[in-house]
C-alpha positions as CSV (number, residue, x, y, z in Angstrom):
1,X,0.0,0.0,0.0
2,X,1.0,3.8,-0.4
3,X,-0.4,6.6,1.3
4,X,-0.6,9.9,0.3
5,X,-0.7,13.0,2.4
6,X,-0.7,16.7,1.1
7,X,-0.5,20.0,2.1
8,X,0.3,23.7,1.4
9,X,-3.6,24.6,0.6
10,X,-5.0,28.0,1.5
11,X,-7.0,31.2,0.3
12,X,-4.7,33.2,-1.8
13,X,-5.7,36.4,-3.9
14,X,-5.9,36.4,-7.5
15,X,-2.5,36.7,-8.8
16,X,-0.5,35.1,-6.0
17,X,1.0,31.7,-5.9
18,X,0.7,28.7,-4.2
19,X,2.7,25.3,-3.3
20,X,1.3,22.1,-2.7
21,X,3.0,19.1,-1.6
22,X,2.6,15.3,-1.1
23,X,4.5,13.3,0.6
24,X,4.3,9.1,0.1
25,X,4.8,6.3,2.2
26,X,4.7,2.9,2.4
27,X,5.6,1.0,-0.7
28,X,6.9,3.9,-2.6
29,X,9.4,1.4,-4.7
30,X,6.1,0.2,-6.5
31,X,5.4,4.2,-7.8
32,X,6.1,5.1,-11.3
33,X,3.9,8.5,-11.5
34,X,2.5,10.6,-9.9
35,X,-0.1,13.4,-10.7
36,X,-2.1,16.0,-9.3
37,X,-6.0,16.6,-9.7
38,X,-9.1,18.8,-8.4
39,X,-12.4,19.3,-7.6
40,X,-14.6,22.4,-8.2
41,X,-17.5,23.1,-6.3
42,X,-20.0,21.7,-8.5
43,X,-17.9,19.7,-11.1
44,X,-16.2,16.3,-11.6
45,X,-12.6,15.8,-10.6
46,X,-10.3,16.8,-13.7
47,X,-6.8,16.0,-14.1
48,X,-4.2,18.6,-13.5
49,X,-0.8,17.7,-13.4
50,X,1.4,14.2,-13.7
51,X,4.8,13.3,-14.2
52,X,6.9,10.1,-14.2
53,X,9.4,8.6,-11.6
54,X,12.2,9.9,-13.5
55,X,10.9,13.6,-14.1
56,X,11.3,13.7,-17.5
57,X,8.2,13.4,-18.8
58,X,5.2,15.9,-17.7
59,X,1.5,16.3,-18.9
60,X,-0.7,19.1,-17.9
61,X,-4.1,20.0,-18.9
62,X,-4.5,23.4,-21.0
63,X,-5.8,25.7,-18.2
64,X,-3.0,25.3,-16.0
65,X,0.1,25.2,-18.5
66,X,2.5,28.2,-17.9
67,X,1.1,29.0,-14.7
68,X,1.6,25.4,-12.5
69,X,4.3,23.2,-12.7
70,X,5.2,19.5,-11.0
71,X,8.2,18.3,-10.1
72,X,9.5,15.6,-7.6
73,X,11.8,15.0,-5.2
74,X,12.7,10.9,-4.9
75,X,14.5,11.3,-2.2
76,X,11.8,13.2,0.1
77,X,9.1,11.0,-1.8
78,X,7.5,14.1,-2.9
79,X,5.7,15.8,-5.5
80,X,4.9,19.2,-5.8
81,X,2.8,21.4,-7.7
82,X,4.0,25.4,-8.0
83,X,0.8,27.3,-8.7
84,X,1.4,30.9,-10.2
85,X,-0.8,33.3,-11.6
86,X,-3.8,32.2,-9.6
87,X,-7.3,32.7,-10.7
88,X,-11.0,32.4,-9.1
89,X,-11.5,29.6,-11.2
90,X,-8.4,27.2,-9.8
91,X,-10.5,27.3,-6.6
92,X,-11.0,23.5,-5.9
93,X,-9.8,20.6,-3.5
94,X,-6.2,19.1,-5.0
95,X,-5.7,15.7,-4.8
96,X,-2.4,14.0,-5.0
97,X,-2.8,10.5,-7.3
98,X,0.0,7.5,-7.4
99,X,-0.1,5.4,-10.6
100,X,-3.6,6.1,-10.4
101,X,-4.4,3.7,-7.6
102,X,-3.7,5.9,-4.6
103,X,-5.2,8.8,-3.9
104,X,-4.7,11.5,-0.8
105,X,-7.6,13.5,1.3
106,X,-7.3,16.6,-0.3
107,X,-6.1,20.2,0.4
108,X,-8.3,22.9,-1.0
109,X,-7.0,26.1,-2.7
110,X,-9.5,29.3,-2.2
111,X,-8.5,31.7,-4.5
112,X,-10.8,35.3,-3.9
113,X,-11.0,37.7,-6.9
């Protein structure tokens, strides 16, 4: 089993920045990606971020690219997600995802207009 806890949620004004973390344990050997997604008041989860054990390979969807970026630390076991340029409509609960079988609580981002 891996578990997954995050952090680094908050209310943040539009424009300002953000850093989210997760942290695994467990059986980390067995991870090979890792990824970030959310959910909006009112909408379905959507994919945000992933990238691969190695950090070479990245994916985001179109809302977010040039204003987040995911990287990892192997060492710590953690991912992170650097959120600039935040708007209203990033507000959501960010959930941290291992080779989609493992999935954290949740930290929501509040971001006020």
């Amino acid at each position: 089993q891996v578990q997954l806890v995050e952090s680094g949620g908050g209310l943040v004004q539009a424009g300002g920045s953000l850093r989210l973390s997760c942290t695994a344990s467990g059986r980390t050997s067995r991870i090979y990606s890792m990824g970030w997604f959310r959910t909006a008041p009112g909408k379905e989860r959507e994919f945000v971020a992933a990238i691969s054990w190695s950090g070479a390979n990245t994916h985001y969807t179109d809302s977010v690219k040039g204003r987040f970026t995911i990287s990892r630390d192997n060492a710590k076991n953690t991912v992170y997600l650097q959120m600039n340029s935040l708007k209203p409509e990033d507000t959501a609960v960010y959930y941290c995802q291992a080779n989609s079988d493992y999935w954290g609580q949740g930290t929501p981002v509040t971001v006020s207009s």
